[in-house]
C-alpha positions as CSV (number, residue, x, y, z in Angstrom):
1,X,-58.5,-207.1,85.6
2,X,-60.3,-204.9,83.3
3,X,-61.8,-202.6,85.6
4,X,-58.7,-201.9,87.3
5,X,-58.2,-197.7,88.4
6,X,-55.7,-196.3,85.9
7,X,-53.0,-195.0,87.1
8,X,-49.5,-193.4,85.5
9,X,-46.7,-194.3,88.5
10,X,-43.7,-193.6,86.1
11,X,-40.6,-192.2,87.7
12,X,-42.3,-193.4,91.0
13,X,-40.6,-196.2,93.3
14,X,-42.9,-198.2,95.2
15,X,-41.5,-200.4,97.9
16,X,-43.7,-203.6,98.7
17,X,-43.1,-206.2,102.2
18,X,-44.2,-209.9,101.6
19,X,-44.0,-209.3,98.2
20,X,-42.7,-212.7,96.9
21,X,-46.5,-214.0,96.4
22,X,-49.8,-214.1,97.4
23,X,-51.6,-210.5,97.8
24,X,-48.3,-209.0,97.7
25,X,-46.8,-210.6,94.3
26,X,-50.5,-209.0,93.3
27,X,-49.5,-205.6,94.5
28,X,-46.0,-205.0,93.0
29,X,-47.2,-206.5,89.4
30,X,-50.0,-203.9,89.6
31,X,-47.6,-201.5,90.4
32,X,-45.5,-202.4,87.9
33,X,-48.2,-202.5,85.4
34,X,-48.5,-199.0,85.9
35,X,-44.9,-197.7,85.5
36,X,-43.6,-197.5,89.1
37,X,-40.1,-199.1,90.2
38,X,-41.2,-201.8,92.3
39,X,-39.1,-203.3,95.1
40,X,-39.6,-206.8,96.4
41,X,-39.3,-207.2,99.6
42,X,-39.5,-210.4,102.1
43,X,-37.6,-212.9,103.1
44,X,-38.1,-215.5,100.3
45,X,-35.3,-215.4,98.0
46,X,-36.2,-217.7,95.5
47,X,-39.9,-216.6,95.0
48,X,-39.0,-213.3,95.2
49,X,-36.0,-213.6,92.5
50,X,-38.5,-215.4,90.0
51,X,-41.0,-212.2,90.3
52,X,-38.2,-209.9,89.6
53,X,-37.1,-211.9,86.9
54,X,-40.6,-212.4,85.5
55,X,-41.2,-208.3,85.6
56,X,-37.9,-207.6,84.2
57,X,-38.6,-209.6,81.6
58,X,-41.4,-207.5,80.5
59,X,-39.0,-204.8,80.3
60,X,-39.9,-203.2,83.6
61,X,-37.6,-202.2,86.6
62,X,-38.2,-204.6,89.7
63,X,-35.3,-205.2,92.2
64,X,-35.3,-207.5,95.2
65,X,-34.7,-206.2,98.4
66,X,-34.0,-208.5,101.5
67,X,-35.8,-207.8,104.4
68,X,-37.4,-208.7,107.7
69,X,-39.6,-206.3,108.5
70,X,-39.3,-207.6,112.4
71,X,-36.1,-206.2,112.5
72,X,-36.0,-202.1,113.1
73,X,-32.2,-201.8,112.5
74,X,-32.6,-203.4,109.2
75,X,-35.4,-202.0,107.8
76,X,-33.2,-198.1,108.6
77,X,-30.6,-199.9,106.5
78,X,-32.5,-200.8,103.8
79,X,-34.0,-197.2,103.7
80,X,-31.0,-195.1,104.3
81,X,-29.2,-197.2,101.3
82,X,-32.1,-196.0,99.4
83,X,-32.3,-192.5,99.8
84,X,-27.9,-192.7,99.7
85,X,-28.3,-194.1,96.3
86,X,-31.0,-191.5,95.3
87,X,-33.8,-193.8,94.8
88,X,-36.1,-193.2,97.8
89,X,-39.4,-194.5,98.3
90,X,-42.2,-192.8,97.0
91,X,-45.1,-195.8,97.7
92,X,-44.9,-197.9,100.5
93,X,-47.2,-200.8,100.7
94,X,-47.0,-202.6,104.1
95,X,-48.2,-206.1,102.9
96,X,-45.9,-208.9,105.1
97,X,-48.1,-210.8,107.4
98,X,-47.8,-213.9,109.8
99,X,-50.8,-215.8,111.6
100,X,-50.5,-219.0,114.0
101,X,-54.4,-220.3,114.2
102,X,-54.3,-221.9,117.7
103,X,-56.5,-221.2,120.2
104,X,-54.7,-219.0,122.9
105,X,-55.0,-221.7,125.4
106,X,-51.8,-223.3,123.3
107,X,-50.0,-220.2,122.3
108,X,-46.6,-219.8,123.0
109,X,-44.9,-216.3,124.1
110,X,-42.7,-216.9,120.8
111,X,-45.4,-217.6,118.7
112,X,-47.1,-214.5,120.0
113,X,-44.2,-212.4,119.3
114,X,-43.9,-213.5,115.8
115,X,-47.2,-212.6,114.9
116,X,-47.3,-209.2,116.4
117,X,-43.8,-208.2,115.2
118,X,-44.8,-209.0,111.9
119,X,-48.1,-207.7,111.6
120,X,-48.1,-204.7,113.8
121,X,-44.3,-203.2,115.1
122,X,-42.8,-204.2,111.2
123,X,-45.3,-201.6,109.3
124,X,-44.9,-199.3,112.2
125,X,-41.1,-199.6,111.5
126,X,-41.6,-199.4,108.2
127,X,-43.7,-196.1,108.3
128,X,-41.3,-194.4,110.6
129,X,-38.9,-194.4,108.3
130,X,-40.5,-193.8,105.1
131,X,-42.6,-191.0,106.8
132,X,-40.4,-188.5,107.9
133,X,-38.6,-188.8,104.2
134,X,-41.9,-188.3,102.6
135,X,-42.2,-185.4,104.7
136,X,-38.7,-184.1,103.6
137,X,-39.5,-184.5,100.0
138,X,-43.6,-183.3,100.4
139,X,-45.3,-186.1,99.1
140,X,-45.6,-190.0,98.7
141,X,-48.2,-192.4,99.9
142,X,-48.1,-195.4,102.6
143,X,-50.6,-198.7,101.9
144,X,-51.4,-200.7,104.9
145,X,-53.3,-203.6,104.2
146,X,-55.2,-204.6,107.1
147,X,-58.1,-207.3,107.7
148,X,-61.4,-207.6,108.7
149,X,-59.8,-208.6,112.0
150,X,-59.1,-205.2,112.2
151,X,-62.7,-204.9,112.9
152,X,-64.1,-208.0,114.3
153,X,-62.6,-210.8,115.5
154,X,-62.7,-214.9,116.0
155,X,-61.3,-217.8,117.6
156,X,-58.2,-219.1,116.4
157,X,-56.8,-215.3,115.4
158,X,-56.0,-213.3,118.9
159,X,-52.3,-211.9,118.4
160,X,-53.4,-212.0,114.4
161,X,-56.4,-209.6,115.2
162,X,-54.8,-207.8,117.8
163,X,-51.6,-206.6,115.3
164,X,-54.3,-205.6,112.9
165,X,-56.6,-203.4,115.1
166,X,-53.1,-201.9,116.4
167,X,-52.1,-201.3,113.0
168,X,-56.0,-200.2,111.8
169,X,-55.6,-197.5,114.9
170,X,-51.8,-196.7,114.0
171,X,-53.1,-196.1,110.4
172,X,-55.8,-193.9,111.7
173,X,-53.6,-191.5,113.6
174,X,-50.7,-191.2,110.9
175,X,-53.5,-190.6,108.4
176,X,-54.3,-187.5,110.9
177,X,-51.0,-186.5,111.0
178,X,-50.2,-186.3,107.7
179,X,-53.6,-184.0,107.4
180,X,-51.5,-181.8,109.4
181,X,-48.7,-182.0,108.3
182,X,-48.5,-182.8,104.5
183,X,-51.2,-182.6,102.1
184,X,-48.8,-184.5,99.5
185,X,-49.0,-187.6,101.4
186,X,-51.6,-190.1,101.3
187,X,-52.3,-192.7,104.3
188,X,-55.1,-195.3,103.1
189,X,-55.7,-198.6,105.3
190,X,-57.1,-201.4,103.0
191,X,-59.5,-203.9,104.7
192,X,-59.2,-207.2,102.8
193,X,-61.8,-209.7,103.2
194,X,-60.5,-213.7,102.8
195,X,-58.6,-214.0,99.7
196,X,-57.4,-216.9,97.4
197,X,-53.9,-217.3,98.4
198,X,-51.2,-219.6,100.1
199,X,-51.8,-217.5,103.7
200,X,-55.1,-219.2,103.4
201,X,-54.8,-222.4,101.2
202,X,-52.1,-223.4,102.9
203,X,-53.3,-223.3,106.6
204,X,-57.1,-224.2,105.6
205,X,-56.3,-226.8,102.4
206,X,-59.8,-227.9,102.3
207,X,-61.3,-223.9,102.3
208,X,-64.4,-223.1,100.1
209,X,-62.5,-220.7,97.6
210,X,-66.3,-219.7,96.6
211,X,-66.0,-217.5,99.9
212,X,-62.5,-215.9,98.8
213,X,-61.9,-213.2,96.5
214,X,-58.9,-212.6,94.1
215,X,-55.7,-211.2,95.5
216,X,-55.5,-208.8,92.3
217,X,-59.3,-207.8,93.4
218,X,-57.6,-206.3,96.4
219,X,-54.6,-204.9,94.4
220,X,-57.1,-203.2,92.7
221,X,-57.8,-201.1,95.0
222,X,-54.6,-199.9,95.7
223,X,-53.8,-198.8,92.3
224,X,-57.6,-196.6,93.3
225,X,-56.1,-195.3,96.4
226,X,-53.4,-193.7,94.3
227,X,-55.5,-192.6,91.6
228,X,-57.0,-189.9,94.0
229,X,-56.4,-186.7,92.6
230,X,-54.6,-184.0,94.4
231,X,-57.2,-182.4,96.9
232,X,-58.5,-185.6,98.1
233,X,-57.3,-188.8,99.6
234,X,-58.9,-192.3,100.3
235,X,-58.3,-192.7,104.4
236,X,-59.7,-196.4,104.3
237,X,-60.8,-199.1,101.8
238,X,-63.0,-202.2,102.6
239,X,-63.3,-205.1,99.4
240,X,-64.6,-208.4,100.9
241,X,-66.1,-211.5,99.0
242,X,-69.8,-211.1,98.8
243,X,-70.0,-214.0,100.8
244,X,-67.6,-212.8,103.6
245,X,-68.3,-214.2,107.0
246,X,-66.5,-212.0,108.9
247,X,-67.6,-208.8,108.7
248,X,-68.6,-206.6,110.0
């Protein structure tokens, strides 16, 4: 993408969840792109293995780390190896994301769980531990992509909108805090209209992709969030197809 922000992200590490494809396998090329370490995380192997070997092979540092971002324990494993083997985080993308499209009439507690774990109590894990380094160290910046069902809602999407308002109002809050309490760390929520990817095409086969954007349209943006210069910070991003039903 031509127009994309520029960005130098050398001698940066940025860690990115559900990173194997889709909007995230957008993100941590982007990142890439622009100099940072990037780590892979999700629980695909195999897709995420072939990214890492297809950014390597460009001669640029990407390392797959295994995670399921529903599991707190975990996720303070994966972190404290990190910052043991002096390579903490610096950017932290929160990408990973589950839906189940059933009306709620036919929702199981599990599939509920699923959905909520992912999408809402996995970034908050997530930020808890990447916060309080970045507040050790005095700077860094946390991603969470959200949704327009942050915002507004339809059927089909209850626990799917309901993690991403939590995580729109959990975004809002740690943005405050780090007002407080760090002016070297940037919070920025990214509202992502429907994209072209498999959480879409393979759930809705038969979608108009006229309605749907590019995933690197959205990754885009965070490369902008992180352009910012010192002094200013972008709290929240909205990019949306210009035929987006769904918002606002």
């Amino acid at each position: 993408m031509g127009g994309a922000a520029q960005v130098d992200l050398r001698g940066k590490q940025a860690l990115v969840t559900g990173a194997a494809r889709g909007l995230g396998a957008s993100i941590a090329r982007r990142l890439s792109a622009a100099g940072a370490s990037v780590l892979i995380a999700d629980v695909r192997k195999d897709l995420a293995a072939e990214l890492c070997d297809e950014l390597t092979g460009e001669g640029r540092d990407a390392r797959f780390v295994e995670m399921d971002v529903r599991d707190a324990d975990g996720v303070a494993e994966v972190f404290q190896e990190l910052e043991d083997s002096g390579r903490p985080v610096d950017i932290l993308v929160n990408n990973a994301a589950v839906d189940v499209s059933k009306p709620i009439e036919h929702l199981t507690a599990d599939e509920v769980r699923r959905v909520v774990e992912t999408n809402l109590l996995g970034p908050m894990y997530l930020c808890l531990e990447t916060y309080r380094r970045m507040i050790a160290r005095g700077g860094g910046h946390i991603v969470n992509i959200l949704s327009t069902a942050a915002n507004r809602t339809w059927t089909e999407a209850g626990p799917y909108a309901a993690g991403k308002s939590g995580l729109r109002a959990f975004t809002h809050t740690l943005f405050q805090e780090a007002q407080r309490d760090c002016v070297g760390i940037g919070v920025t929520g990214i509202i992502a209209g429907g994209m072209e990817t498999p959480f879409i095409m393979e759930r809705f086969p038969d979608a108009d992709v006229t309605m749907l954007q590019s995933p690197d349209i959205v990754a885009d943006t965070v490369l902008y969030a992180l352009s910012v210069p010192d002094g200013s910070v972008v709290g929240e991003l909205v990019v949306i197809p210009r035929r987006e039903p769904s918002w606002p």
